[in-house]
DSSP file (Angstrom, degrees, kcal/mol; ACC not computed):
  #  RESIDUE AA STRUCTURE BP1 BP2  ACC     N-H-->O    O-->H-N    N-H-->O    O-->H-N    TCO  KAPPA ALPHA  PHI   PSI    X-CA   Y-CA   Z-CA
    1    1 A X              0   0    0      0, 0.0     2,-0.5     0, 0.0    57,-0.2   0.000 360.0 360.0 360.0 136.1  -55.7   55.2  132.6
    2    2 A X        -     0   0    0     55,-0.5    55,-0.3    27,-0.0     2,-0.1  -0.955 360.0-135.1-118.6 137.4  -57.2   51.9  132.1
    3    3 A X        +     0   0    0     -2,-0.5    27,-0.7    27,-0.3     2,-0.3  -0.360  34.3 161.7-101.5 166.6  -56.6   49.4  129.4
    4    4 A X  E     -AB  29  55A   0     51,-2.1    51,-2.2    25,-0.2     2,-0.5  -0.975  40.5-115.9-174.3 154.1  -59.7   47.6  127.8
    5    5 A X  E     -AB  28  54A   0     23,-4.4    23,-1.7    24,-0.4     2,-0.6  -0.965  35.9-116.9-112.7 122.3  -60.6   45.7  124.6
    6    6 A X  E     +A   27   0A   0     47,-2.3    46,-3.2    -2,-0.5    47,-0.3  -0.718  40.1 176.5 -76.7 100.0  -63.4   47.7  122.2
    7    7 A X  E     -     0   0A   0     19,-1.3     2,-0.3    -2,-0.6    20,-0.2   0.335  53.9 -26.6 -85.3 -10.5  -66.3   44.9  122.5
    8    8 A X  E     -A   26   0A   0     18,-1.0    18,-1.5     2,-0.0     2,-0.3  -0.963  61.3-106.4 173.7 170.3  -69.3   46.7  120.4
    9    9 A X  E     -A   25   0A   0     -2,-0.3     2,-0.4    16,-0.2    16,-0.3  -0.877  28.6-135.3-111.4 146.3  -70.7   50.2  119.3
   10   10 A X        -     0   0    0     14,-4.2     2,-0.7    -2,-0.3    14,-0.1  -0.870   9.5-145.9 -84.4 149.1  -73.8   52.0  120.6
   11   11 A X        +     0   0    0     -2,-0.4     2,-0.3    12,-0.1    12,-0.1  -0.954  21.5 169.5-128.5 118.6  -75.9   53.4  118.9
   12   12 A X        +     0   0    0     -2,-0.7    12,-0.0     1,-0.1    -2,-0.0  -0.591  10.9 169.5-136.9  86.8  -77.8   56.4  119.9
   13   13 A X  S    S+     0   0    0     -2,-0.3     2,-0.6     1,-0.2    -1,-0.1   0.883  85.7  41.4 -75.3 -37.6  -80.0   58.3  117.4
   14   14 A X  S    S+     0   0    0      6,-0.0     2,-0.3     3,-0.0    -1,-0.2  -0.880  81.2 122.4-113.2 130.4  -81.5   60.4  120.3
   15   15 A X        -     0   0    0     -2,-0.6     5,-0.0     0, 0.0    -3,-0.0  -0.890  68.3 -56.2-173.1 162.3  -78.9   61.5  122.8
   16   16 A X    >   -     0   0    0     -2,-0.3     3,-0.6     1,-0.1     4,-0.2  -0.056  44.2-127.0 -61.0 139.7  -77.7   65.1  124.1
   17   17 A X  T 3  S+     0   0    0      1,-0.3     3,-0.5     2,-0.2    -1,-0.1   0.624 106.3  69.2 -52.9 -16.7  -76.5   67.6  121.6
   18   18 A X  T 3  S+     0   0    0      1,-0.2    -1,-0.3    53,-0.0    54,-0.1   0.844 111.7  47.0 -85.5 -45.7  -73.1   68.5  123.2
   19   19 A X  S X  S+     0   0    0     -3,-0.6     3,-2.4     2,-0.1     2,-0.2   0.506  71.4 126.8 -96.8  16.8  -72.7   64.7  121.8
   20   20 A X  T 3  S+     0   0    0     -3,-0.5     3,-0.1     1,-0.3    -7,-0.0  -0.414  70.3  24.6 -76.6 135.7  -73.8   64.6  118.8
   21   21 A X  T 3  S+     0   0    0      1,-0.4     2,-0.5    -2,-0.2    -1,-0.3   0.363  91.6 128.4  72.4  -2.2  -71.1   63.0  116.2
   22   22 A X    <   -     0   0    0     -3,-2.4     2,-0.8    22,-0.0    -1,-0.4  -0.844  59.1-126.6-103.8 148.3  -69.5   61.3  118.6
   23   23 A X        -     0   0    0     22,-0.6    22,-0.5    -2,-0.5     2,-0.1  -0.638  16.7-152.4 -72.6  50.4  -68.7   57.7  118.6
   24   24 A X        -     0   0    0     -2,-0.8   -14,-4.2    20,-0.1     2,-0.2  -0.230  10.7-169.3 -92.3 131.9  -69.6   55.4  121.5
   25   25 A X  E     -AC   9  43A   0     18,-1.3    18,-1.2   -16,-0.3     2,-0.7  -0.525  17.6-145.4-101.6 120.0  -67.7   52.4  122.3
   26   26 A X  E     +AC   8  42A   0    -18,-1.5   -19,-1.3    16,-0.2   -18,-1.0  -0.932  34.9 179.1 -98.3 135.7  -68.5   49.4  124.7
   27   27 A X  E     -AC   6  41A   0     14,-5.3    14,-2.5    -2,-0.7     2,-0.6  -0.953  21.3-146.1-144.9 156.7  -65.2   48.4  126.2
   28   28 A X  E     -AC   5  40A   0    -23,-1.7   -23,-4.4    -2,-0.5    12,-0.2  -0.781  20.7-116.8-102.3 126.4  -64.3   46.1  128.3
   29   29 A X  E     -A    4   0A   0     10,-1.3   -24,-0.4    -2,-0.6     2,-0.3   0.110  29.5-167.2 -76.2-167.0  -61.7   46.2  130.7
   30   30 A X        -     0   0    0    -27,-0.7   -27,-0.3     6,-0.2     2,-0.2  -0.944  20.2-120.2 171.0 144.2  -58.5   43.9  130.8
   31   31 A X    >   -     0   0    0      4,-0.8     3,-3.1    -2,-0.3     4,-0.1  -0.621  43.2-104.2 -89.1 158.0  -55.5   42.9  133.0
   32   32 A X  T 3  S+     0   0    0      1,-0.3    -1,-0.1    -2,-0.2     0, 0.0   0.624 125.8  61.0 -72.7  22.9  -52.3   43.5  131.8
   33   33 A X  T 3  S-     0   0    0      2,-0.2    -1,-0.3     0, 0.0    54,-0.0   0.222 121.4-112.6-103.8  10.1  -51.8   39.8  131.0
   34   34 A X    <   +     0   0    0     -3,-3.1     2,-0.9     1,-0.2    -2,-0.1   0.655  66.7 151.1  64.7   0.7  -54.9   40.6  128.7
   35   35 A X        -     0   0    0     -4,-0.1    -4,-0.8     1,-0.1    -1,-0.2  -0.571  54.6-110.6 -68.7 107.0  -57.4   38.3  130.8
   36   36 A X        -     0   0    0     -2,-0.9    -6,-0.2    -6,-0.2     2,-0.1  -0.245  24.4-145.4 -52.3 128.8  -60.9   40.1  130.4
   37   37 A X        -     0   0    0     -8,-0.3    -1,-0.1     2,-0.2    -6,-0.0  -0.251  19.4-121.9 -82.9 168.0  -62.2   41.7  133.5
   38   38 A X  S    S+     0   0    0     -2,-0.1     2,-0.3   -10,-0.1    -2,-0.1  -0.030  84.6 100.5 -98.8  36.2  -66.3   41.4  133.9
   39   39 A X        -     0   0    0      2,-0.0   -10,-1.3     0, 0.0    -2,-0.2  -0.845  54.6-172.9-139.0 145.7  -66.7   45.4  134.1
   40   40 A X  E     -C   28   0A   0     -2,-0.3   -12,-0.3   -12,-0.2     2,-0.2  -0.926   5.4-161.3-157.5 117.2  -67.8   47.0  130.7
   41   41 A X  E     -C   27   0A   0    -14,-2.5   -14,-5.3    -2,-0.2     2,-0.8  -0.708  18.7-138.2-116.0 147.2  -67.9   50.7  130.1
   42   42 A X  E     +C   26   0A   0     -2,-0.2   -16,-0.2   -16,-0.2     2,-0.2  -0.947  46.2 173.1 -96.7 112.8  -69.9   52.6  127.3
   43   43 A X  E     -C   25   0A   0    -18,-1.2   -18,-1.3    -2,-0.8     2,-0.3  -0.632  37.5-104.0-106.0-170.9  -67.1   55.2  126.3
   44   44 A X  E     -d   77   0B   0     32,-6.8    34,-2.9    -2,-0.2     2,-0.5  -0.913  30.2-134.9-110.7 157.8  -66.3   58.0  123.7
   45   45 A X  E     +d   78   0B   0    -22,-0.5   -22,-0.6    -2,-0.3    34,-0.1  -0.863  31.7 169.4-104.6 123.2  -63.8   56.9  120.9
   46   46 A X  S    S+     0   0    0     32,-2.2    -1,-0.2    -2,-0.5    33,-0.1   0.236  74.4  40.1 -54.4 -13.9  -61.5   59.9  120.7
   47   47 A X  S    S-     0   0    0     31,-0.1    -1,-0.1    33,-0.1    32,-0.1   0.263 117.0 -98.2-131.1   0.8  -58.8   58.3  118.5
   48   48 A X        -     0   0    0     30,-0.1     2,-0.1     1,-0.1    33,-0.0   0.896  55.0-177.3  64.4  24.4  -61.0   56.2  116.0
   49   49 A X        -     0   0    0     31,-0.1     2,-0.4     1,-0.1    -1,-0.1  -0.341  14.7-145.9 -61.8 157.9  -60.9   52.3  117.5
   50   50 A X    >   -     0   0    0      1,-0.3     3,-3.2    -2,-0.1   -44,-0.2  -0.902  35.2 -75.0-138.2 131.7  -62.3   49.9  116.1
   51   51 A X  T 3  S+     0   0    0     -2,-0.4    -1,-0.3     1,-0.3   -44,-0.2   0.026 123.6  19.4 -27.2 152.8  -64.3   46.5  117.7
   52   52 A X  T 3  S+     0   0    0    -46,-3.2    -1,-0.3     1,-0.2   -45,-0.1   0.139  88.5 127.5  61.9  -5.3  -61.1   44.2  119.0
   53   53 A X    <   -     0   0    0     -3,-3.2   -47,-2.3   -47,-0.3     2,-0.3  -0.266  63.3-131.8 -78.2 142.1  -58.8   47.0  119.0
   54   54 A X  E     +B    5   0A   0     28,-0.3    28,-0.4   -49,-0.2     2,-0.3  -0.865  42.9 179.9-102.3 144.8  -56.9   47.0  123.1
   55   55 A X  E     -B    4   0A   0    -51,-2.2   -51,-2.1    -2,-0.3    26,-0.2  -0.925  32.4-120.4-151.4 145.9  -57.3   50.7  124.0
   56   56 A X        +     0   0    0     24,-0.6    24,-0.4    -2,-0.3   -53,-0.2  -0.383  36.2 169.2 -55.2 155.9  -56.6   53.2  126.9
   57   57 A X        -     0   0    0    -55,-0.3   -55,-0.5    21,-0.1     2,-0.3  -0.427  15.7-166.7-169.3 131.9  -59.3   54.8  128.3
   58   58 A X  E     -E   77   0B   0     19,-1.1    19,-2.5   -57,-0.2     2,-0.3  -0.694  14.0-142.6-104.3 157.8  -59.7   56.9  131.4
   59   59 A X  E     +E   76   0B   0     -2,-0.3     3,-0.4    17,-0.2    17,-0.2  -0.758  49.9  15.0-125.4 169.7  -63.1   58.3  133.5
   60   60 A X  S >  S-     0   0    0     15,-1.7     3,-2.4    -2,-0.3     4,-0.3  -0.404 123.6  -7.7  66.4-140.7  -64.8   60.9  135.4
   61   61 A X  T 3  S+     0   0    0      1,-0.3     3,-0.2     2,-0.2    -1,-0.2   0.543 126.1  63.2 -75.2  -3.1  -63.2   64.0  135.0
   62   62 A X  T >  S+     0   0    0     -3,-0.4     3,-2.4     1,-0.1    -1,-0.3   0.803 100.9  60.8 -72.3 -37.7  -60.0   63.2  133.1
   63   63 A X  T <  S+     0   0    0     -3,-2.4     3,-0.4     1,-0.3    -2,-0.2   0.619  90.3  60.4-103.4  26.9  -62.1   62.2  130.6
   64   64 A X  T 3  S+     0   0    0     -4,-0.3     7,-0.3    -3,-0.2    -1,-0.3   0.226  91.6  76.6 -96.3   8.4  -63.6   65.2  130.1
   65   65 A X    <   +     0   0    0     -3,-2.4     2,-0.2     5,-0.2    -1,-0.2   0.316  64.6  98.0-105.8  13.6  -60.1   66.9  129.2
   66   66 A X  S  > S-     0   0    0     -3,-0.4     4,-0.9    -4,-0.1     3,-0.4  -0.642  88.1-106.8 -99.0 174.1  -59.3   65.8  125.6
   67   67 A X  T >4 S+     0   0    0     -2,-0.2     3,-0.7     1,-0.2    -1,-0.1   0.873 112.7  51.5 -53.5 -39.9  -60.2   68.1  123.1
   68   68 A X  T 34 S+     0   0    0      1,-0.2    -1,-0.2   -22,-0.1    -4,-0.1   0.816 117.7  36.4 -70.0 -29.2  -63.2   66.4  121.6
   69   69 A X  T >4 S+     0   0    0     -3,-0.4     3,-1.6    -6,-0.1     2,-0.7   0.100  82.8 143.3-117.4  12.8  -65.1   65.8  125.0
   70   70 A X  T << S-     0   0    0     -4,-0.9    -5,-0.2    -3,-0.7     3,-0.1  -0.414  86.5  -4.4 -49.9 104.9  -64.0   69.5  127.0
   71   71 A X  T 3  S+     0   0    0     -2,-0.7    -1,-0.3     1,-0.4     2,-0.2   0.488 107.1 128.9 116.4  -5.0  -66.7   70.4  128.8
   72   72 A X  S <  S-     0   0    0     -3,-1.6     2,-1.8    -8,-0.2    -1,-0.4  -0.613  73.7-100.8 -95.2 148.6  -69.0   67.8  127.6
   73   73 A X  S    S+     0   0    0     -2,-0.2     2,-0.4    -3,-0.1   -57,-0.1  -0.301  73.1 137.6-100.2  61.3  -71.3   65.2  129.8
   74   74 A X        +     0   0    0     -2,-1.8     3,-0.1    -5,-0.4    -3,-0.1  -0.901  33.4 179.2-100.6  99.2  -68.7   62.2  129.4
   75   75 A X  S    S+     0   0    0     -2,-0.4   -15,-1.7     1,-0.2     2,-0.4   0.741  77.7  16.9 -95.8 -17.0  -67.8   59.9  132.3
   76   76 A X  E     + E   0  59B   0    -17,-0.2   -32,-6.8   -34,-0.1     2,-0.5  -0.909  63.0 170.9-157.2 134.1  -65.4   57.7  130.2
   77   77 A X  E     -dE  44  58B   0    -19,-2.5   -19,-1.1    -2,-0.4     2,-0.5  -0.942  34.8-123.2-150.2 170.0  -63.5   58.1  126.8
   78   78 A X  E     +d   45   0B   0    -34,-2.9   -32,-2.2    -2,-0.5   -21,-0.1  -0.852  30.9 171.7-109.2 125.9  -60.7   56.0  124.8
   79   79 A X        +     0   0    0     -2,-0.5     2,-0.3   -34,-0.1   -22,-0.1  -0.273  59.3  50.3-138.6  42.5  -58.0   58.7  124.3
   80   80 A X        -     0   0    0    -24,-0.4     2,-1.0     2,-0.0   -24,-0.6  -0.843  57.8-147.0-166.2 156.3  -55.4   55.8  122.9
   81   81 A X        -     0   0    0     -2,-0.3   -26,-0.3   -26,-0.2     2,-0.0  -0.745  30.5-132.1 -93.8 103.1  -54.7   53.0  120.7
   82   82 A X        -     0   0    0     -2,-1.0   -28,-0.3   -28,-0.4     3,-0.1  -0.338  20.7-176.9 -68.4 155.3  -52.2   50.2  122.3
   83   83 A X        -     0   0    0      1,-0.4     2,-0.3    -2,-0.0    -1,-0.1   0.761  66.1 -15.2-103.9 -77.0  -49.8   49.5  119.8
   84   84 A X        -     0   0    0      2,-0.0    -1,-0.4     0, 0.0     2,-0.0  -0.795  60.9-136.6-144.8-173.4  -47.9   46.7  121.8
   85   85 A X        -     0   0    0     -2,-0.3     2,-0.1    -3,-0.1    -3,-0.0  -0.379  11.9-163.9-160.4  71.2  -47.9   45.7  125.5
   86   86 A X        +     0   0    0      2,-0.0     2,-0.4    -2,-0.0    -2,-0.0  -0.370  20.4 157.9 -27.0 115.3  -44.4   44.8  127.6
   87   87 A X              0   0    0     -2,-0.1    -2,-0.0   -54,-0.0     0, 0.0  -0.795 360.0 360.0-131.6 131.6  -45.0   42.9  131.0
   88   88 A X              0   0    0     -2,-0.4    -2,-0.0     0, 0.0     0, 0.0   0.293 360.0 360.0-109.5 360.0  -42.1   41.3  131.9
C-alpha cells in the first residue's frame, strides 16, 4: 500500500466498458511526514475520495483484487480513506 493525497479527477467519456462507472482519481503520492513526492498515479476510487482527501492506494495486481475492480484492466486503485496518521 501506498499513501497519496487525491490531487484531481479524470475524466473519460470514452474508455473500456469493464470500466465504465468508475471513478478515476489523480493522486499523488506522499511520505509519511506528508511531504508530496513528484510521482502521480491516475487510480480507481473504490471507497468514494474526494480531491485533498490522504488515501491508501495499491498497484499492479493487488489492485485488481477489491471487489469493484476483480478482473478488470486497473494498474492502481484507492481501496482506503486515512482517517489519522501516527509517526512517532
Amino acid at each position: 500500500m501506498t499513501l497519496g493525497k487525491v490531487i484531481g479527477t479524470v475524466w473519460a467519456t470514452r474508455k473500456d466498458e469493464s470500466l465504465r462507472g468508475m471513478t478515476l482519481q489523480l493522486v499523488r503520492e506522499l511520505e509519511p511526514d506528508g511531504a508530496e513526492k513528484n510521482r502521480v498515479v491516475v487510480a480507481v476510487d473504490s471507497v468514494g475520495a474526494g480531491v485533498g482527501e490522504h488515501v491508501l492506494f495499491v498497484q499492479g495486481s493487488s489492485a485488481r483484487q477489491t471487489a469493484l475492480t476483480k478482473d478488470k484492466p486497473v494498474d492502481a486503485v484507492i481501496m482506503a480513506i486515512v482517517d489519522r496518521l501516527d509517526v512517532p
